[in-house]
Residue, then its C-alpha position, 0 to 999 in steps of 0.5 A: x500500500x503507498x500513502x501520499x501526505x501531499x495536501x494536493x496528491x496530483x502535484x506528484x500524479x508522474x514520475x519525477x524529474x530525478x531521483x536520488x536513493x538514500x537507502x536502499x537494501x536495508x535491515x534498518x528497523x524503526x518503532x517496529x517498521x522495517x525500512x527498505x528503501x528511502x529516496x529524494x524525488x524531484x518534480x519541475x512545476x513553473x520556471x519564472x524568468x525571474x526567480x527561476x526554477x520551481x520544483x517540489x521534492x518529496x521523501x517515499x519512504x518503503x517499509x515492510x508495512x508500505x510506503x509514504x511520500x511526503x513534501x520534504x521541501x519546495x519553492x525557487x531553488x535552482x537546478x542543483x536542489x536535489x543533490x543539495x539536499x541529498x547531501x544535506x541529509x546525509x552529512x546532518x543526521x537528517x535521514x534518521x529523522x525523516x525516517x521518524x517522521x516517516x513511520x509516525x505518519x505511516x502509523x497514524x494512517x494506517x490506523x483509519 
């Protein structure tokens, strides 16, 4: 089963524009959820003459009881915006906390 926490679901209805895979084949366990696989995806909305490039970047999370994609970030940011935030997760810790916040919100929808 995959949950999307997007306030406006059809904003993701394709594939993304690029993907960068945090985790992938891991026995990584959190609150009893068993996380398979984590990555970053990339979707290109507007470009403005102006402010440049408009892009949303959401995290799927993969367990063994689902998956989940949330918003991570948004806005005007530049076309180097995933990898900087890829990079960012990793050097600071911030996987294990989208993780946590991954598994409260796969929790809570998967008790309705």
């Amino acid at each position: 089963m995959k949950i999307v926490d997007i306030p406006n679901p059809n904003r993701i209805n394709r594939e993304p524009d690029k993907k960068f895979v945090l985790v992938s084949s891991s026995d990584f366990q959190e609150q009893g959820f068993r996380i398979k696989r984590i990555e970053l995806r990339l979707y290109e909305e507007k470009y403005d003459k102006e402010l440049g490039l408009y892009s949303l970047i959401t995290t799927l999370v993969e367990t063994d009881h689902g998956s989940i994609e949330m918003i991570y970030d948004e806005g005007y940011r530049g076309t180097d915006y995933l990898d900087k935030s890829a990079f960012f997760l990793i050097n600071s810790l911030g996987v294990a906390g989208l993780v946590l916040r991954a598994v409260i919100a796969l929790r809570e929808k998967l008790k309705k």
